[in-house]
Backbone as a ProteinNet text record, in pm:
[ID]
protein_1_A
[PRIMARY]
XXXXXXXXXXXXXXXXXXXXXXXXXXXXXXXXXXXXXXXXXXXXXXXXXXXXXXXXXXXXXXXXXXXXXXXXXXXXXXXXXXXXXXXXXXXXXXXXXXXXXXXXXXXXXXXXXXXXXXXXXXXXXXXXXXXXXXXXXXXXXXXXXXXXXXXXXXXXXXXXXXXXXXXXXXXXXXXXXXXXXXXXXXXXXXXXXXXXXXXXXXXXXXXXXXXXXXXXXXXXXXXXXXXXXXXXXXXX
[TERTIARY]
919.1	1014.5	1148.4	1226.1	1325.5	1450.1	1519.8	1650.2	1810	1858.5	1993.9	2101.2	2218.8	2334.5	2403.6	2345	2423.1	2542.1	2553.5	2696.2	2817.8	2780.7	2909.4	2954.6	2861.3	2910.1	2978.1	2980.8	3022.4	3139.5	3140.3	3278.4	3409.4	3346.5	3415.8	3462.3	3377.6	3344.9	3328.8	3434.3	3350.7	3379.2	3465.9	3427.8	3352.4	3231.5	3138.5	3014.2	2937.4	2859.7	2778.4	2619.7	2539.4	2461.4	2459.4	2386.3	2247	2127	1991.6	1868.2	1856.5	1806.6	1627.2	1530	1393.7	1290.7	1245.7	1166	1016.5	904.3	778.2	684.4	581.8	524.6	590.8	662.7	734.4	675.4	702.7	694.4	773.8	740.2	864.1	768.6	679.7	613.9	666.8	728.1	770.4	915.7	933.4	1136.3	1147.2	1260.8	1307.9	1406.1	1436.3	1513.2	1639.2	1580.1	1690.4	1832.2	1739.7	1802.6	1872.7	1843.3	1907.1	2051.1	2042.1	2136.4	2228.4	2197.2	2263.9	2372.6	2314	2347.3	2463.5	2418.8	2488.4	2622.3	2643.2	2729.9	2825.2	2775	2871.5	2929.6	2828.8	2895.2	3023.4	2994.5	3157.2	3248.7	3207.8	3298.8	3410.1	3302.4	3392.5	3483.8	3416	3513.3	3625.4	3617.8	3770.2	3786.5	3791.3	3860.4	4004.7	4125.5	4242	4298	4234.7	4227.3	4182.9	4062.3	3989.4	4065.4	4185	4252.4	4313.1	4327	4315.7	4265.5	4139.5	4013	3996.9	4069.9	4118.4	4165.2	4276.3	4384.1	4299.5	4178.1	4118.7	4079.2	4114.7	4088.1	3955.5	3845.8	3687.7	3693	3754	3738.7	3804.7	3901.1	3974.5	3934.5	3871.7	3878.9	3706.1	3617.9	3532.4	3551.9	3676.2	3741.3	3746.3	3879.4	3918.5	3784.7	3680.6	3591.8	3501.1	3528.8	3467.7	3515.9	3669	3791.8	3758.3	3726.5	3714.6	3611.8	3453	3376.2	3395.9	3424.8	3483.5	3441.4	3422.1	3364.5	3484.2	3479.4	3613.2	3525.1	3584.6	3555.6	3551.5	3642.7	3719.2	3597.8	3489.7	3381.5	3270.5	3244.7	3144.2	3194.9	3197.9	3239.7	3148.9	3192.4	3104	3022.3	2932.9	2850.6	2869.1	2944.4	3093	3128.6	3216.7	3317.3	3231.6	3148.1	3086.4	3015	2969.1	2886.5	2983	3058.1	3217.2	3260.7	3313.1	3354.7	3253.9	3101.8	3033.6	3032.9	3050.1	3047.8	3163.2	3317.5	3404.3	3396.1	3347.1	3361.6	3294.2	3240.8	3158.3	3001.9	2945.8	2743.3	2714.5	2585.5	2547.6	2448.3	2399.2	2336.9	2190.2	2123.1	1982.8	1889.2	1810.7	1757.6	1626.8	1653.2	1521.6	1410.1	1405.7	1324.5	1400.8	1314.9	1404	1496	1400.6	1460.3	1625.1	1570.2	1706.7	1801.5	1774.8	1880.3	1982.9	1846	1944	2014	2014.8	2079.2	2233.3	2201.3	2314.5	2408.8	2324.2	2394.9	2504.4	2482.4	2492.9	2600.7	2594	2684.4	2841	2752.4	2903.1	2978.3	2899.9	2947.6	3076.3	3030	3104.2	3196.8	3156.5	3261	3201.7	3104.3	3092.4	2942.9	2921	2832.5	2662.4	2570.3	2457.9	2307.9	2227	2153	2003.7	1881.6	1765.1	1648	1606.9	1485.6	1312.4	1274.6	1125	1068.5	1015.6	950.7	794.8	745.7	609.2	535.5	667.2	614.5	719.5	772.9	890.1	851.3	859.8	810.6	882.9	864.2	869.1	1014.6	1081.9	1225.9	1346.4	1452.4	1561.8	1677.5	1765.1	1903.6	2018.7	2156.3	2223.5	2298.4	2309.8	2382.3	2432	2484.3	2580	2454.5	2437.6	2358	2334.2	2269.9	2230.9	2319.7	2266.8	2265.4	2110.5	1991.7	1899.1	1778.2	1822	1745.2	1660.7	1574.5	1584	1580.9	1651.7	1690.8	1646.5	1530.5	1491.5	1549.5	1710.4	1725.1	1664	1674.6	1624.3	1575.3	1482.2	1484.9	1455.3	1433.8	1442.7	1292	1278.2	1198.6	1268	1378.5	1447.1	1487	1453.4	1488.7	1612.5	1720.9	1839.4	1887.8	2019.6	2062.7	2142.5	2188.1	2301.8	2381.3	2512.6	2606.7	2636.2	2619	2657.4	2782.4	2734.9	2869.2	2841.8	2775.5	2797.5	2706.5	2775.6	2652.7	2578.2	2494.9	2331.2	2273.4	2167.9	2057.3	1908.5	1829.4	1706.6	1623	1513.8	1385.8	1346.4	1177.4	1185.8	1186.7	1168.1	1161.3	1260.6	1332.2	1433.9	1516.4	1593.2	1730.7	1684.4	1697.5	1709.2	1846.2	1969.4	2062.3	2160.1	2223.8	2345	2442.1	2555.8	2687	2723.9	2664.3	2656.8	2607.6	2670.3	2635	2623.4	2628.6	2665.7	2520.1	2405.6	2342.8	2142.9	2067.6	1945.2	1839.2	1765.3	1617.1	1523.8	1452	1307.7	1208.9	1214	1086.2	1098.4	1231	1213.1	1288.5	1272	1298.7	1232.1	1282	1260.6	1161.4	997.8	933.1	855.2	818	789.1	661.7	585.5	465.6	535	651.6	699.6	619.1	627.8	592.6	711.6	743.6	804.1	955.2	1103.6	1160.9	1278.2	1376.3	1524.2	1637.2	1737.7	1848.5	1990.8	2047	2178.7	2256.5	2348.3	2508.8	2593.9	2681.8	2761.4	2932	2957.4	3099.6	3212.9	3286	3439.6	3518.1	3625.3	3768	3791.4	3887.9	3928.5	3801.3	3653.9	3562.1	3503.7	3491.8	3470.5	3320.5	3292	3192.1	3113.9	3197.6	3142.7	3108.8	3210.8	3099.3	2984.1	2977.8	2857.5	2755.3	2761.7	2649.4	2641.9	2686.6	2724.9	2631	2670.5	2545.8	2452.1	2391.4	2256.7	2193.2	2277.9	2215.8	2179	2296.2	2265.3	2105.5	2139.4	2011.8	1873	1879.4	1826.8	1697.8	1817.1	1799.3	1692.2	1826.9	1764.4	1637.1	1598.3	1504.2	1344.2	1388.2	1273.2	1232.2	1362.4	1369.5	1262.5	1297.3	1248.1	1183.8	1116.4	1006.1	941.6	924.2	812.9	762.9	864.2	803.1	716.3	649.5	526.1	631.7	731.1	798.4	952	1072.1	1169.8	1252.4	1368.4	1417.8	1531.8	1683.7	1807.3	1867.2	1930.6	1963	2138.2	2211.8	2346	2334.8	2368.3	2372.8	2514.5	2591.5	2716.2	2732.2	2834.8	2859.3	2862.6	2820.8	2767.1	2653.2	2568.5	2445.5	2345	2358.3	2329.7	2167.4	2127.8	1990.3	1925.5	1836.1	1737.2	1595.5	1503.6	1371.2	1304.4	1212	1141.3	981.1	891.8	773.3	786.3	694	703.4	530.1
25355.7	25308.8	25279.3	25183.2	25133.2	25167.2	25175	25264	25153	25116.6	25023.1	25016.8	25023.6	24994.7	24837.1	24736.9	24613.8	24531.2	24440.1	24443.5	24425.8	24382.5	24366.3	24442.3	24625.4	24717	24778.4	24747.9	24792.8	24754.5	24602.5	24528.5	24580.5	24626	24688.9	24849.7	24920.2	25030	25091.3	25039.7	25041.8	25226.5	25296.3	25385.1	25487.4	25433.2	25512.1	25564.2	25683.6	25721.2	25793.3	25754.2	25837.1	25898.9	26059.6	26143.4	26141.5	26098.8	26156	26246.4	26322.8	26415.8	26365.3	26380.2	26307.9	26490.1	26514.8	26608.4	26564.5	26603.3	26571.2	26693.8	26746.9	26822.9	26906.4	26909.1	27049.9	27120.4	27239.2	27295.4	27328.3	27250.1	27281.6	27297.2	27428	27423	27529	27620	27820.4	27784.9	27872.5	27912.8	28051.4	27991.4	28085	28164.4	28265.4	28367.6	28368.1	28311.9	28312.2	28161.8	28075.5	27923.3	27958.2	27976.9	28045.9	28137.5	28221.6	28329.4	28232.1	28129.2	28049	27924	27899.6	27778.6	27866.9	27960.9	28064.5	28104.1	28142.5	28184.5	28076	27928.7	27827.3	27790.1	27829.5	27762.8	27852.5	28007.2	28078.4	28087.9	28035.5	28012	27821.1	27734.5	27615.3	27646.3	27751.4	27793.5	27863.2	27909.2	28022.9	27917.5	27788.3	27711	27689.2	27718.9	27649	27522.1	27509.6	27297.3	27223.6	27265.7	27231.1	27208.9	27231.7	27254.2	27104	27037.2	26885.7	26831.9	26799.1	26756.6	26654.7	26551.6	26367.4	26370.6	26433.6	26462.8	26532.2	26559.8	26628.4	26473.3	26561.6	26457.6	26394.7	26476.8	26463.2	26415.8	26426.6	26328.9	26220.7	26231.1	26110.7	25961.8	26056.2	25937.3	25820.1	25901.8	25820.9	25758.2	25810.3	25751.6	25621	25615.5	25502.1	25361.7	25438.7	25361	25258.8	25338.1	25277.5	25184.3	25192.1	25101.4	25007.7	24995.8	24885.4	24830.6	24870.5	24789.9	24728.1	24759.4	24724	24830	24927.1	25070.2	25149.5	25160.2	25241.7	25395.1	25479	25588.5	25690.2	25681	25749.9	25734.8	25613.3	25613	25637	25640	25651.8	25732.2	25882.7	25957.7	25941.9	25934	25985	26085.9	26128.7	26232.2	26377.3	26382.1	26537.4	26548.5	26469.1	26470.4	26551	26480.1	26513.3	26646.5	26663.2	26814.4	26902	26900.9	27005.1	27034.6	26923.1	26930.7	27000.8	26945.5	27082.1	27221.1	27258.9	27351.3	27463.2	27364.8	27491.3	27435.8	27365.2	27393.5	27554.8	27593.7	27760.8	27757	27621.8	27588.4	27650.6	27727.5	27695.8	27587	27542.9	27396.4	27430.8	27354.5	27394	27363.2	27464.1	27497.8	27429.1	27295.4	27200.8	27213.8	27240	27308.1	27331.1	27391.7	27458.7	27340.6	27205.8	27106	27100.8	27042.4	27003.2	27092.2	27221.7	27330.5	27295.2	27360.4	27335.4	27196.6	27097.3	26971	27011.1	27077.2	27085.2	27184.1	27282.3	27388.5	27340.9	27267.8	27207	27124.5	27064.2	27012.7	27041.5	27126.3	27211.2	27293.1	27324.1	27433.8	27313.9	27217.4	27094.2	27017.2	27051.8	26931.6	26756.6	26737.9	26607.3	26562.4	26412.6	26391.1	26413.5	26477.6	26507.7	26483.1	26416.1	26357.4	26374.3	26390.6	26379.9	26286.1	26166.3	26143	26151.1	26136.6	26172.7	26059.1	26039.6	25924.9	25902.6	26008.4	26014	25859.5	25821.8	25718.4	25563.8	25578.6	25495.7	25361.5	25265.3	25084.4	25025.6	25056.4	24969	25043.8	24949.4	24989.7	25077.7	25094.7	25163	25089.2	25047.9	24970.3	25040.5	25019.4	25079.2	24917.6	24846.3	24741.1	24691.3	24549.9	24520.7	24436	24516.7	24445.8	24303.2	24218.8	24061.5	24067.4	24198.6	24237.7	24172.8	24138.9	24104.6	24249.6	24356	24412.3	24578.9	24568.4	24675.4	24818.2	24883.4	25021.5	25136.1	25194	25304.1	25431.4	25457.5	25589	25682.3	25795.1	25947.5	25956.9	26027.8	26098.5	26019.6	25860.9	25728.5	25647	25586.9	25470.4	25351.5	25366.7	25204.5	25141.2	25013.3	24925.8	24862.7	24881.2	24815.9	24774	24655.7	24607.8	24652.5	24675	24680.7	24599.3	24582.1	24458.4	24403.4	24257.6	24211.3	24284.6	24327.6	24357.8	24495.1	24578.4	24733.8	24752.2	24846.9	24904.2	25022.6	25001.7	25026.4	25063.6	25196	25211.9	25173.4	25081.5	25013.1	25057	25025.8	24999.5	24852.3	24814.2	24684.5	24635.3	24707.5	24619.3	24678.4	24744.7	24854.9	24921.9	24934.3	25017	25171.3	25257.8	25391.4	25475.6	25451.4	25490.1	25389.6	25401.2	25277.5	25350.6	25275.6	25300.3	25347.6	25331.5	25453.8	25581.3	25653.8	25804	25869.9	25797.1	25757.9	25836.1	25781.9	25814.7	25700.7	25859.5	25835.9	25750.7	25720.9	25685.9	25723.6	25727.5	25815.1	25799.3	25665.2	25629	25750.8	25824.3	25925.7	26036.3	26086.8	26181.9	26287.2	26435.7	26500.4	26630.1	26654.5	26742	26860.2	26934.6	27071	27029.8	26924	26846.7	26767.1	26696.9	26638.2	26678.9	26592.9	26692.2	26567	26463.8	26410.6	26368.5	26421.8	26358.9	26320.7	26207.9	26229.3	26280.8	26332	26418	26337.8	26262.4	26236.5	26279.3	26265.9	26325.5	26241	26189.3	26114.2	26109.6	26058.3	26060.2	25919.7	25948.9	25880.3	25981.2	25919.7	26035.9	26067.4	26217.8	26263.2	26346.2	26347.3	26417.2	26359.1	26442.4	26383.7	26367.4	26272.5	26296.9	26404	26495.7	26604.1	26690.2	26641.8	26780.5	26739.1	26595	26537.4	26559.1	26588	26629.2	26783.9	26850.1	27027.5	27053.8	26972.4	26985.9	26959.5	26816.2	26774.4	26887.7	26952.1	27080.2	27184.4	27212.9	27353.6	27314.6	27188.3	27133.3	27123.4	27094.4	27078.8	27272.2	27351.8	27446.1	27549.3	27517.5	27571.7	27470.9	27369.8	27387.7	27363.6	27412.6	27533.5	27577.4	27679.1	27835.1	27778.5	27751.7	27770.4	27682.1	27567.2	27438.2	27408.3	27458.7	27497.4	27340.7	27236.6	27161.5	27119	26991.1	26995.7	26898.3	26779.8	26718.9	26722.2	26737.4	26707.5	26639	26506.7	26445.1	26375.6	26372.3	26313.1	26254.3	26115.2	26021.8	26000.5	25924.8	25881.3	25750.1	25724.1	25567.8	25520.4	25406.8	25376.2	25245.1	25218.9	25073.3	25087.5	25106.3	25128.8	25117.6	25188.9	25200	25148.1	25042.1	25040.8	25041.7	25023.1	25059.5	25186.8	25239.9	25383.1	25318.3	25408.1	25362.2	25566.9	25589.4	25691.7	25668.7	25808.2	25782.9	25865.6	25803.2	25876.7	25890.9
5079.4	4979	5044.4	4976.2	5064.2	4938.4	4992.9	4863.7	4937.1	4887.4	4905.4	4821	4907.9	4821.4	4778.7	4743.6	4734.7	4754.5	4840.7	4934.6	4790.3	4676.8	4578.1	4542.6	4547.2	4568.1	4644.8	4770.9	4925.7	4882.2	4829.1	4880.7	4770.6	4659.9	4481.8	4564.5	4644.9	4657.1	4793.2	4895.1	5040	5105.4	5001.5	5009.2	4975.6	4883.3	4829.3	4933.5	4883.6	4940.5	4862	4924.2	4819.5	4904.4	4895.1	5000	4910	4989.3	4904.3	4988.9	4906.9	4941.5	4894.7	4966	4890.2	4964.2	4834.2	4844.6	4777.1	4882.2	4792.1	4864.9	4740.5	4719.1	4654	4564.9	4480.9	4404.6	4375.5	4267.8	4156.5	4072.6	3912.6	3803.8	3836.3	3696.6	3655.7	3739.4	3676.2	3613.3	3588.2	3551.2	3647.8	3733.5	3807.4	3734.7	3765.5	3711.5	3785.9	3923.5	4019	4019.9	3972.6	3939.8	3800.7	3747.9	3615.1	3631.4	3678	3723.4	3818.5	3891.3	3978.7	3862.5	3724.6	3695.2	3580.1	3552.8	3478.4	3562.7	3642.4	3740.4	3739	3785.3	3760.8	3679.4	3530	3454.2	3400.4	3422.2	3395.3	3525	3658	3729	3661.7	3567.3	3579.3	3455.6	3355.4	3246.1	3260.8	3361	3411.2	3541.2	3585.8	3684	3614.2	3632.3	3580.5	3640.6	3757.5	3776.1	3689.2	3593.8	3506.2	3355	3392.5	3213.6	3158.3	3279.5	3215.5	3324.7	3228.9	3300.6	3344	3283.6	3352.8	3463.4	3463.7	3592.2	3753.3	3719.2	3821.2	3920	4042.7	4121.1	4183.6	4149.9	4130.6	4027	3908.2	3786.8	3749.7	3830.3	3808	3866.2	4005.1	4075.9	4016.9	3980.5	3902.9	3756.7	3727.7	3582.6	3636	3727.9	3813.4	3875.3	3865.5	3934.3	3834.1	3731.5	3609.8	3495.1	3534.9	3501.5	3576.7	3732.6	3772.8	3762.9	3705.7	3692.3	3560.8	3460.1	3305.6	3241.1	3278.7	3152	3117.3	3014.6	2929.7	2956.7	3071.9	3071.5	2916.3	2865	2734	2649.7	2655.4	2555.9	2645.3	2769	2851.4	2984.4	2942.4	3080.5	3182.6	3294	3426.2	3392	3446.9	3453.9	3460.6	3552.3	3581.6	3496.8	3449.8	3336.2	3206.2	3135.7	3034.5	3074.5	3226.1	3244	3183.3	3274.1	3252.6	3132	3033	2922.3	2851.8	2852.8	2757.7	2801.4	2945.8	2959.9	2920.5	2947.2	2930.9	2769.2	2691.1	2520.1	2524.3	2558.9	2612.8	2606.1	2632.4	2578.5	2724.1	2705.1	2811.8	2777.5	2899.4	2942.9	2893.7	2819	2813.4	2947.7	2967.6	3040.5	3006.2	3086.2	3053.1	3153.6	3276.3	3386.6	3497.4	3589.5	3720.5	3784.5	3793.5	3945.6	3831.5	3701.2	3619.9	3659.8	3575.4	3625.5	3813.3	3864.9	3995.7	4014.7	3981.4	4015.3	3915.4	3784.6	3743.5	3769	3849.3	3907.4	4041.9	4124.8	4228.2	4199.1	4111.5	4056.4	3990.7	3918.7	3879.1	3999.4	4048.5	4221.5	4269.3	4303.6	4392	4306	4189.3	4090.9	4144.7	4182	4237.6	4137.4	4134.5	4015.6	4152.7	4058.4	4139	4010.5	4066.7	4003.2	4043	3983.7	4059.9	4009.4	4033.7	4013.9	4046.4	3959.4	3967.1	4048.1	4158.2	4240.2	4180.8	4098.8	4101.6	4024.7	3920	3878.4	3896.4	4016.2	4054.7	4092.4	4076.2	4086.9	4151.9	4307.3	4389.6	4440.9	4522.1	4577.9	4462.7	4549	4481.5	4486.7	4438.9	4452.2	4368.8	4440	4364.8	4336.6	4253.6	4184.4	4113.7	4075.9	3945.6	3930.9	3757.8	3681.2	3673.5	3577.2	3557.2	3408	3337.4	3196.6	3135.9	3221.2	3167	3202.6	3262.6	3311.6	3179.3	3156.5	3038.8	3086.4	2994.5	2993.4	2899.1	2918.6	2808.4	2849.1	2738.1	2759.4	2754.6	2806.4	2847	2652.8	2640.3	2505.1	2397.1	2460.1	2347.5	2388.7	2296.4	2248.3	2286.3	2232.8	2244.7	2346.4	2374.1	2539.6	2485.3	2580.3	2605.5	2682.5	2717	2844.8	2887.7	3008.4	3052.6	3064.1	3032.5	3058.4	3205.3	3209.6	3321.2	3420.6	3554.1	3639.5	3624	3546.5	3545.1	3647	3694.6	3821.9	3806.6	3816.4	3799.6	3922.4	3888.4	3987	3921.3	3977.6	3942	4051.7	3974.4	4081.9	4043.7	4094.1	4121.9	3946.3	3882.7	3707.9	3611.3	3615.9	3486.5	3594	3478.8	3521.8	3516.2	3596.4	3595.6	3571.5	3603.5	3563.5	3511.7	3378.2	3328.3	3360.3	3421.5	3400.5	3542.5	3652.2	3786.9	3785.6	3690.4	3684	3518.3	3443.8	3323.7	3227.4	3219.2	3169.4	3212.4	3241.4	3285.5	3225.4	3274.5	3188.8	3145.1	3081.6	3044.6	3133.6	3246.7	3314	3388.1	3503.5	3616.7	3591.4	3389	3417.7	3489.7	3528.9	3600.7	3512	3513.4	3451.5	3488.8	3420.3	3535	3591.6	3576.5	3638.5	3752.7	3742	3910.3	4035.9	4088.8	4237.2	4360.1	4317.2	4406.1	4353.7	4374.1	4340.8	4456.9	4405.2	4510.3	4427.2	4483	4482	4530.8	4442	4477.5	4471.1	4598.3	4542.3	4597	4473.8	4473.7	4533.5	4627.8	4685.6	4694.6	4654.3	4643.5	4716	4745.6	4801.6	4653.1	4663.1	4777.6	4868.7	4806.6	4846	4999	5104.8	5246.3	5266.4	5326.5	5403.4	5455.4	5503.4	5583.4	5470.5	5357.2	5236.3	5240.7	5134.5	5148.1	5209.6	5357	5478.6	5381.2	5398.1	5355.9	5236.8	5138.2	5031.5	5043.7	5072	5107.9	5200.4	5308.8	5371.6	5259.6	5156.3	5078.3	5015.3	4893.8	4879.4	4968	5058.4	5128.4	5157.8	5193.5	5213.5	5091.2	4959.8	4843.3	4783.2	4785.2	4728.3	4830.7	4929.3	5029.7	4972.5	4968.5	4911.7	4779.1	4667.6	4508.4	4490	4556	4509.9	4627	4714.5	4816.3	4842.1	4866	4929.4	5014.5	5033.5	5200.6	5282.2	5244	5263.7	5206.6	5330.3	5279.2	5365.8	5345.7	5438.5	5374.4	5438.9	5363.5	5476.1	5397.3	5417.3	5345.9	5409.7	5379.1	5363	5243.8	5187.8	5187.4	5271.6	5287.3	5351.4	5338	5397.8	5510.3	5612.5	5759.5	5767.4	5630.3	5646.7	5495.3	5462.5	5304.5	5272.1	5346.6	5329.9	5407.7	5367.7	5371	5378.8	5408.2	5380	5412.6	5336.1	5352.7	5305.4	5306.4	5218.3	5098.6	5007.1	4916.8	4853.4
[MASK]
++++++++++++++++++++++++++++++++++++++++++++++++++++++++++++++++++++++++++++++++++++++++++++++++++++++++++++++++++++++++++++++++++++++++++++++++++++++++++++++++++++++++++++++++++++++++++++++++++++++++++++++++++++++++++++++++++++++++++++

C-alpha cells in the first residue's frame, strides 16, 4: 500500500507532518484494564491542566484552528479533533470506552495534546492520500447510513474511492472504523509547530512500544510523512 501527502498540501502546509504507525496482526478483541486505567489517568490529568482553561489560545489548538481557517473551515462549527477531544473531556465525560485500539489512540492523544487517529486497513481500497478534495468524492460518516461530499479544497484523507477522514482531523468514516475484530490498522499522529519533529519520532516510539505490549502484533513498522518525503509505501 502506498500512503501520500499531495503537493497542494505541502505547498498550503509545508510544515506538516504525519507520523504513521501501521500495525498488523493485532489483537483488539479483550478490554484491557490496563488501557483503561491509562485513558482514565489522562483524562483527569487534561481536567486539572490550567493551560487548558482557554482552550483556543492553546498553542496545540490554536495552531490547527489556524490551519483550518486557511483551508475555508470555520473551526468554531467544525473543531479539529483535539479540540473537541478535550472540550468533552474537561466538561467532566469520561470518553466511552468503545474498544481497546480506540481507547489507546485517545489516550495518546490526550497525553500529547496533538490530534492522533487510527484506521482499520482490513477493509481499505487501494492507496492512502492526504488531499484537497474535488467535492465529488463520497463520505459515509462514522455511525451513519448517509453518503455525503466534501467541499471542494477541504483536505481530506481518501483511499482509492471515498473519503476516510473530512475536514483533516475533523471527523471519520464508517468504511475504517476501528473494531474489536480489526486485526490490521494505521496510527496517525498529526504535527504542525509549535510541536517538533523529534516528538513526533517520541510517540510513534511510545506507540510503537505500547501496542506490543497490549495487541500482540506479528507486524509493526512507522513511517514520517512530510515534504521531504510525501510518499510511504508498506504491506498490509
Amino acid at each position: 500500500m502506498k500512503y501520500s501527502i499531495a503537493p497542494e498540501v505541502v505547498q498550503m502546509f509545508p510544515e506538516f507532518k504525519r507520523g504513521v504507525v501501521v500495525a498488523l496482526g493485532i489483537d483488539n478483541s479483550g478490554h484491557s484494564e490496563q488501557i483503561q486505567a491509562l485513558l482514565r489517568g489522562a483524562e483527569e490529568k487534561t481536567r486539572q491542566d490550567d493551560s487548558l482553561a482557554e482552550i483556543t489560545a492553546h498553542p496545540r489548538i490554536a495552531n490547527w484552528r489556524n490551519a483550518y481557517v486557511a483551508f475555508g473551515v470555520k473551526p468554531g462549527k467544525f473543531p479539529p479533533s483535539i479540540e473537541a477531544l478535550i472540550r468533552r473531556v474537561r466538561k467532566g465525560d469520561d470518553l466511552p470506552y468503545i474498544n481497546d485500539m480506540v481507547a489507546f489512540c485517545n489516550y495518546i492523544s490526550l497525553k500529547h495534546i496533538v490530534p492522533v487517529g487510527g484506521h482499520a486497513l482490513d477493509d481499505c481500497e487501494g492507496d492512502m492520500y492526504v488531499r484537497a478534495a474535488t467535492g465529488d468524492e463520497p463520505f459515509r460518516p462514522l455511525g451513519t447510513a448517509e453518503v455525503e461530499h466534501p467541499l471542494r479544497g477541504e483536505i481530506v484523507l481518501t483511499d482509492d474511492h471515498r473519503v476516510l477522514t473530512r475536514r483533516w482531523t475533523w471527523r471519520q468514516a464508517e468504511a475504517t472504523k476501528v473494531m474489536p475484530e480489526t486485526t490490521k490498522i494505521e496510527i496517525n499522529v498529526d504535527r504542525l509547530p509549535p510541536v517538533s519533529r523529534d516528538e513526533v519520532e517520541r510517540i510513534m516510539c511510545e506507540i510503537t512500544e505500547l501496542v506490543g505490549k497490549y495487541f500482540r502484533p506479528s507486524h509493526v513498522v512507522s513511517h514520517m510523512l512530510e515534504a521531504s518525503n510525501p510518499q510511504i509505501e508498506f504491506e498490509v
